[in-house]
C-alpha positions in Angstrom: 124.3 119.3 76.4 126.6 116.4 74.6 129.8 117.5 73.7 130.3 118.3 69.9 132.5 114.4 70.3 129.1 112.9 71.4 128.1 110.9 68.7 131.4 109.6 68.2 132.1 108.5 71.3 128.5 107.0 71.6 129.2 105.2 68.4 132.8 103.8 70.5 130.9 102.7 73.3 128.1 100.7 71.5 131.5 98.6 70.5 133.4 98.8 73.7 134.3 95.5 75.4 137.0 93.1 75.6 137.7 92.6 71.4 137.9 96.3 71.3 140.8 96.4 73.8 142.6 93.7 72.3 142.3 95.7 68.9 144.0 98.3 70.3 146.4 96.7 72.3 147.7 95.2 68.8 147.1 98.6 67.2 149.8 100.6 69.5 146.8 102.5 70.8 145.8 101.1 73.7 147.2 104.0 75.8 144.6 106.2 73.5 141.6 103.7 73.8 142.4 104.6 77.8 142.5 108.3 77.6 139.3 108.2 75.8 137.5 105.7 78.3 139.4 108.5 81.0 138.1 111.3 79.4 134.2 110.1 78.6 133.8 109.5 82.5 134.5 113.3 82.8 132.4 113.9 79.5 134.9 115.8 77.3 136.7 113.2 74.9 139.3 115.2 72.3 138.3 115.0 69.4 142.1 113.9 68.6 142.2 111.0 70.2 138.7 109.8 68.7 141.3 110.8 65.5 143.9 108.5 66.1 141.7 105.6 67.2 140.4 106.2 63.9 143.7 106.1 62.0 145.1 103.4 64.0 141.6 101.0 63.2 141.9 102.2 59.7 145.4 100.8 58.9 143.9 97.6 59.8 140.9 97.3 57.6 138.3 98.9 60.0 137.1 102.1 59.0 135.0 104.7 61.0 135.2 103.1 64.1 134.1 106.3 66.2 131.8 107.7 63.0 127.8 107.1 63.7 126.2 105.0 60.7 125.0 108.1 58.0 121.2 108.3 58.0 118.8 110.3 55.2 118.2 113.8 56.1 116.6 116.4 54.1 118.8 119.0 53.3 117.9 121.6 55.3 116.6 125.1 54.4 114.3 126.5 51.4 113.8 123.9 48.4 115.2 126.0 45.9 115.3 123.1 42.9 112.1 122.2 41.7 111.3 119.9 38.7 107.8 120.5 36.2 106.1 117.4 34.9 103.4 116.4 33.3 101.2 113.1 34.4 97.9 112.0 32.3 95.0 114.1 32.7 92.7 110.9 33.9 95.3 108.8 35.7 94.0 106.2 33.5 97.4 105.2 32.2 101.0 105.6 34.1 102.3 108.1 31.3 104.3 111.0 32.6 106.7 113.1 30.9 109.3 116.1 32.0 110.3 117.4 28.4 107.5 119.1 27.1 103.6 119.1 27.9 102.0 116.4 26.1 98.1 115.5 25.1 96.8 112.3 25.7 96.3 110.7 22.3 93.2 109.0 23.8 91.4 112.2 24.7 93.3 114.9 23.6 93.4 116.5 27.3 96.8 118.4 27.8 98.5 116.2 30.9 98.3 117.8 33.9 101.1 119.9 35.3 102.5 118.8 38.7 105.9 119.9 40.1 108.6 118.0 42.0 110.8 120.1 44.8 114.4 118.1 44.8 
């Protein structure tokens, strides 16, 4: 199992190379960028030095440098929000509403309840 720095440090080494050691070199953390590459070939990176590579990238303009890009994920566990609305009765027409159950004016069917977890 990944340590609980995986990500992080898998997010440092998709950028690792050359530039990166030169940014840190001019950063004052160069000696931190090598405990970290020291570290990751034993597999356990501290989660403080992944902290101050951070700090020291993001005094200079770059931020998150060991933080994986966000992705969507559900939020997990029961849906516990859920919306009522109402759509036409036919789908003949787009209408919809969310205040109050309306009729179609065309028919005078009530619209048809569907409901929305958030």
């Amino acid at each position: 199992m990944a340590p609980a720095t995986g990500p992080r440090v898998g997010a440092l080494c998709r950028q690792a190379g050359e530039a990166l050691a030169e940014r840190a070199a001019r950063y004052g953390v160069a000696d931190v960028l090598a405990r970290v590459v020291a570290a990751a070939s034993l597999g356990e990176v501290s989660e403080a030095d992944l902290d101050l590579l951070d700090n020291a990238f993001a005094e200079h303009g770059i931020d998150n440098l060991t933080r994986p890009n966000r992705d969507f994920a559900p939020w997990p566990g029961p849906r516990t929000l859920v919306v009522t609305a109402w759509k036409c009765p036919t789908g003949a027409c787009p209408r919809e509403a969310t205040d109050e159950q309306p009729s179609c004016r065309l028919t005078g069917q009530p619209f048809r309840e569907i409901r929305l977890e958030l």
